[in-house]
C-alpha positions in Angstrom: -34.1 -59.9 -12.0 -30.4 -60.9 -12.1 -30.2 -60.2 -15.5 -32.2 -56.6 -15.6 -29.7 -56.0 -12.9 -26.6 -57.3 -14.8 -27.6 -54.7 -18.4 -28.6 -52.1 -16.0 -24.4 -52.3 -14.2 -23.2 -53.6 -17.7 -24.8 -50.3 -19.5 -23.8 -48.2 -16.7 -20.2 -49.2 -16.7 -20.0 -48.2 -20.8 -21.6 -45.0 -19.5 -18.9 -44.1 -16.9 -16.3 -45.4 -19.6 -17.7 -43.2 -22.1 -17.6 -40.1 -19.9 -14.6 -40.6 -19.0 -12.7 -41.5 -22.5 -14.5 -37.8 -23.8 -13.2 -36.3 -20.2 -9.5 -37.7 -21.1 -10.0 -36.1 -24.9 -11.6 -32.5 -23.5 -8.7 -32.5 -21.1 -6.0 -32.9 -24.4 -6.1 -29.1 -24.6 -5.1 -28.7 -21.0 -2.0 -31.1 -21.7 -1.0 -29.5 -24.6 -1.4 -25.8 -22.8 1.3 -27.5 -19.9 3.3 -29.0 -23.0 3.8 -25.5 -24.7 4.7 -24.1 -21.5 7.3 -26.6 -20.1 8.7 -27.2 -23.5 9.3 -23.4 -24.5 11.9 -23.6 -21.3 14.4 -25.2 -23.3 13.7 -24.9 -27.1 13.7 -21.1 -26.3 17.2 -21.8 -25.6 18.1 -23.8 -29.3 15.8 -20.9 -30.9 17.9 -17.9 -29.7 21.0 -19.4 -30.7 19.7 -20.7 -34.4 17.6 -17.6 -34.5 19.5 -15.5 -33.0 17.0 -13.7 -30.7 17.2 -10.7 -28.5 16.1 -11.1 -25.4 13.4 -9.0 -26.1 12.6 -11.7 -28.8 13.0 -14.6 -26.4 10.2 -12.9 -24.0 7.9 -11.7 -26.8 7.7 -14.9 -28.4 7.2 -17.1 -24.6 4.8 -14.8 -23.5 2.8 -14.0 -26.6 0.6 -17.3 -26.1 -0.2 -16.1 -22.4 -1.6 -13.5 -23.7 -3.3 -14.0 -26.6 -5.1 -16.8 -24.2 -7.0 -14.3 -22.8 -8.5 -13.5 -26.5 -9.2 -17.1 -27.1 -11.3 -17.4 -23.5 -12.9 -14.1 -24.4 -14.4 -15.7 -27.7 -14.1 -19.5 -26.5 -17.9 -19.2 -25.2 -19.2 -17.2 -27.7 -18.0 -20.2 -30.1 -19.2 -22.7 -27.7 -22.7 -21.1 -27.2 -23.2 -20.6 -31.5 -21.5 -24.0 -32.3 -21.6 -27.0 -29.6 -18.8 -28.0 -27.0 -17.7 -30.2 -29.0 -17.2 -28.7 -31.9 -15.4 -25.8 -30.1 -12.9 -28.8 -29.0 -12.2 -29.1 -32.3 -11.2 -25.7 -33.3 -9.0 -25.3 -30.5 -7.4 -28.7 -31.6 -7.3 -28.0 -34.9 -5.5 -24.2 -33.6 -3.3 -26.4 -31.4 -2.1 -28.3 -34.5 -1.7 -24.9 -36.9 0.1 -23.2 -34.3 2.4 -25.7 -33.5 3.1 -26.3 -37.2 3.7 -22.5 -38.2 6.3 -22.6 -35.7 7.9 -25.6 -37.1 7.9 -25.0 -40.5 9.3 -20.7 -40.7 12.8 -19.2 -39.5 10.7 -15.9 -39.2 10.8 -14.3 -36.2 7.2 -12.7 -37.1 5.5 -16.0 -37.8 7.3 -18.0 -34.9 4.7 -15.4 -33.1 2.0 -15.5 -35.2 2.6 -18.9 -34.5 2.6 -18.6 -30.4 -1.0 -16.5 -31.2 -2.3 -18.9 -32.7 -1.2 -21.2 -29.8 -2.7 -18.5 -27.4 -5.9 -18.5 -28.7 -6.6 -22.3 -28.8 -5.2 -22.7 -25.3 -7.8 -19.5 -24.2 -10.5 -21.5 -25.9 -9.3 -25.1 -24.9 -9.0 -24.1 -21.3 -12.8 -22.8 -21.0 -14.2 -25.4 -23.1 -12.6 -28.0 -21.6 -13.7 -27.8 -18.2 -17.4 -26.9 -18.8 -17.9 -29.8 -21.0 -16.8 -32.0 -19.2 -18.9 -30.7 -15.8 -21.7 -30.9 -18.4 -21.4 -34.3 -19.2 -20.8 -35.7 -15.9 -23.1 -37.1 -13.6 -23.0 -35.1 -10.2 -21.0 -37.9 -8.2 -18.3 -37.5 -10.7 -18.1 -34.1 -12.2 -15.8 -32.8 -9.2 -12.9 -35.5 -9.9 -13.4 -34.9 -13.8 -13.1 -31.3 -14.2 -10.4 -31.5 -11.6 -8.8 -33.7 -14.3 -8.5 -30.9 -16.1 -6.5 -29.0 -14.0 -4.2 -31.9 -13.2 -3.7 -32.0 -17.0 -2.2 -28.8 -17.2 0.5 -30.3 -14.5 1.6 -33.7 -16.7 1.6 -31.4 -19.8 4.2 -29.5 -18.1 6.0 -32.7 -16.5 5.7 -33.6 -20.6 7.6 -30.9 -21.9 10.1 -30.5 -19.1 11.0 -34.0 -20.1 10.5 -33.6 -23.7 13.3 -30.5 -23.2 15.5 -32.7 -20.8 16.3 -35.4 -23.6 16.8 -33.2 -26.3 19.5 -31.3 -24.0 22.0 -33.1 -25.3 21.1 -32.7 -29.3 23.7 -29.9 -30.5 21.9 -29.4 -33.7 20.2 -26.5 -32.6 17.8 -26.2 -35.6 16.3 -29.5 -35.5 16.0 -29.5 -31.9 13.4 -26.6 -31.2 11.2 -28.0 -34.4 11.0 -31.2 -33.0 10.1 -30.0 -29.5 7.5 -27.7 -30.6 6.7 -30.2 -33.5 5.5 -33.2 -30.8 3.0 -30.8 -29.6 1.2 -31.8 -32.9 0.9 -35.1 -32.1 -2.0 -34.7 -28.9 -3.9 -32.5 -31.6 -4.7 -35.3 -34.1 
């Protein structure tokens, strides 16, 4: 009986650490939403003076994605209901990483938003999927501290990009400063 007891905690234990290591990649999106926003704060400030943007331009492009997240959670469950959870993860990751590298690679003012749109979106969709696939995959004594994980990922993606922006304060080439800063949110994506 030691033994049945032993594969039943043994197979157990690789449940819990499953569910957790797809809880941890489902709440990427919720980082990367936290990133965008606590990074923005400073490489707004290198964009306007490389770009030089209005300040109309400066709140257009910050508050585009907040926006256009409401689009992306409008057709988030529509995705997840025709395609899977999981593979509604995916699009918003691979949007994450498409946004993020429209706004790296253009001096454009109108594709720096299209950019922050497409930004929008997967953050809309991220931020439903997110949660309700990881309450769906959760046994009941855990799914309260899970999807709460979710919402405390939002926080350290912020802490993340207020950071991020902190050490790049002192780069003076204002050019390669934004694109990096916006660039690193490529890297959670992959």
């Amino acid at each position: 009986l030691d033994f049945v007891y032993y594969s039943m905690a043994s197979s157990t234990s690789d449940a819990n650490c499953f569910i957790y290591m797809c809880a941890a990649v489902a709440c990427l999106s919720s980082i990367l939403l936290g990133y965008d926003i606590g990074v923005m704060s400073g490489a707004i400030v290198y964009m306007q003076r490389d770009l030089s943007l209005s300040k109309w331009g400066e709140e257009f492009i910050i508050s585009s994605l907040s926006f256009f997240s409401i689009i992306g959670a409008l057709f988030g469950g529509q995705i997840s209901a025709m395609y899977g959870r999981k593979k509604t993860i995916l699009v918003a990751s691979i949007l994450f990483f498409v946004g993020s590298l429209v706004m790296v690679m253009t001096t454009n003012f109108a594709l720096i938003v299209f950019g922050r749109i497409i930004l929008g979106i997967a953050t809309g969709i991220g931020l439903l999927i997110a949660p309700l696939y990881t309450a769906e995959l959760s046994p009941h004594a855990m799914r309260g501290m899970l999807v709460a994980l979710a919402e405390i990922s939002i926080n350290v993606g912020l802490v993340l990009g207020y950071v991020i922006s902190y050490a790049f304060y002192y780069i003076h080439d204002d050019d390669k400063a934004w694109r990096i800063m916006v660039g690193l949110g490529c890297v959670p994506s992959i």
